[in-house]
Structures are given as structure tokens and as C-alpha cells.
N, C-alpha and C positions, 0 to 999 in steps of 0.2 A: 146270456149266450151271445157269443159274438156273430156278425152277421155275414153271410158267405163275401167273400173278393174274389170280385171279376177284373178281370183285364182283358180290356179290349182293344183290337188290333185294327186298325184301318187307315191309310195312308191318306184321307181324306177329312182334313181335320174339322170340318163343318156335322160331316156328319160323326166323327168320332166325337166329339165336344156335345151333339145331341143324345148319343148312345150313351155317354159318361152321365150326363146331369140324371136322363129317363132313370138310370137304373140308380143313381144317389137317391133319387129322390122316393124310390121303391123301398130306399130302406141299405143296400148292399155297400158292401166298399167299391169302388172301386179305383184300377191301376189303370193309368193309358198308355200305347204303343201308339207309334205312328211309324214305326221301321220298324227291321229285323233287329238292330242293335237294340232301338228301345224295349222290346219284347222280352228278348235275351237276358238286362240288365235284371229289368223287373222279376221274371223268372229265377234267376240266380240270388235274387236276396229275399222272395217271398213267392213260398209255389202254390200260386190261387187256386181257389176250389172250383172254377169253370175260367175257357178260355173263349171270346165271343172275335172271332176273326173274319175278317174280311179275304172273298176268295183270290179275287185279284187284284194282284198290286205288283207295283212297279222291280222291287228288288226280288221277292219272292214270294210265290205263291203261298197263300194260305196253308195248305196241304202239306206241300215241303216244309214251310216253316215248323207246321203241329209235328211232322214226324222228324226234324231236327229236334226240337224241345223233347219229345217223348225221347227219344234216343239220347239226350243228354240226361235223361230221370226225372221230367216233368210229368206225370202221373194225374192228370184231372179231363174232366169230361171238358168238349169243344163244344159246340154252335160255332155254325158257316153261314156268313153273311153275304147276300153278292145280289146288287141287280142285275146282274149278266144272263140272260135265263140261257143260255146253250147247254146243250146235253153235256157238254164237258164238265164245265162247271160242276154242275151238279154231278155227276157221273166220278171227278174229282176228289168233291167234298165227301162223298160217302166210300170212298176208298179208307178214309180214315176211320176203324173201325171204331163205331159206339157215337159217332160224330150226329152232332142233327144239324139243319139245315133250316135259315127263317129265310126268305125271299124280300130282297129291298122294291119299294119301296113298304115299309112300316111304322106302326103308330107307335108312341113308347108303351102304350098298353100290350099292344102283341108283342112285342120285344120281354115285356118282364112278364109276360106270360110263360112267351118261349124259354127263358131263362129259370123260371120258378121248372116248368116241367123238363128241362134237361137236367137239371139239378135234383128232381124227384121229387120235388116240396108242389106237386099239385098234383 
């Protein structure tokens, strides 16, 4: 059985290059974004079984980015990443229905926690 591919979003290539290995190393594929373009690309040539995004970034927000990808026929479960704890944020991220939400700062264990159960495999 092949194993779920994630792609993860986060314009902070420190901690995307951490989020990328934690979840290799769990076992997952995974695709990386660092912009809207990169997202988009990957999207368009392979539409992963979870998307792990970052809420805020510089071109566009997590939120709008998920509900441009759904609205072009992207069709898979998010997780919302952000250490920005303001109610918007949050308030946000869960606009995007069915969306869950991991708070930075985290270990790679609670990340492929978060991941195995937004994915439904725990």
C-alpha cells in the first residue's frame, strides 16, 4: 500500500525542511510549497491525500490559499499551522470547513500525531 502524500505549505523554509523530514521520516511522502505558485504546481500534477499549511504568509493567507485550491477541485483534508495564537487566526483557520489546526511551536512527534488523526489513521 502506498503511503499517504502530504504537502506542506509554509514560507519559512527552516521550519518547512523540519516539517518535510518529521513526516519522511514517519513513513509519508511528502511535497513541499514555499509560495502560492509552489502549492498550485504541485497540486495540479498530484492532488495529496492531506494539505499541512501555514496560516500566515506573506502572499497569501493559508485559508484563501485552501479555499482557492478547493475551488479549483482540490478535494483533501488541511491542518493549519501558525504560531500566531490571535483569535483570528484561529477563528480563520476554522472557517475552512473540516480543517484542524496544530499550534507552532511543535515536536515532530505531535505533528505526525496531528497528521495520522486528521487523516483518520489513529
Amino acid at each position: 500500500m502506498t503511503p499517504p502524500t502530504i504537502l506542506v505549505i509554509d514560507d519559512e523554509s527552516i521550519i518547512l525542511g523540519v516539517m518535510a523530514s518529521s513526516l519522511r521520516h514517519a513513513g509519508f511522502q511528502v511535497e513541499t510549497a514555499a509560495s502560492v505558485e509552489e502549492a498550485v504546481a504541485v497540486t495540479r500534477r498530484n492532488v495529496p491525500d492531506l494539505i499541512v499549511s501555514d496560516v500566515v504568509m506573506p502572499e497569501l493567507e493559508g485559508p484563501a490559499l485552501i479555499t482557492q485550491l478547493k475551488d479549483a477541485g482540490v478535494a483533501c483534508p488541511v491542518m493549519f499551522t501558525s504560531g500566531d495564537p490571535s483569535f483570528r487566526v484561529m477563528s480563520d483557520s476554522l472557517d475552512v470547513p473540516g480543517a484542524t489546526f496544530l499550534p507552532k511551536p511543535f515536536t515532530p512527534i505531535e505533528l505526525v500525531d496531528a497528521v495520522l488523526e486528521t487523516l483518520g489513521q489513529r
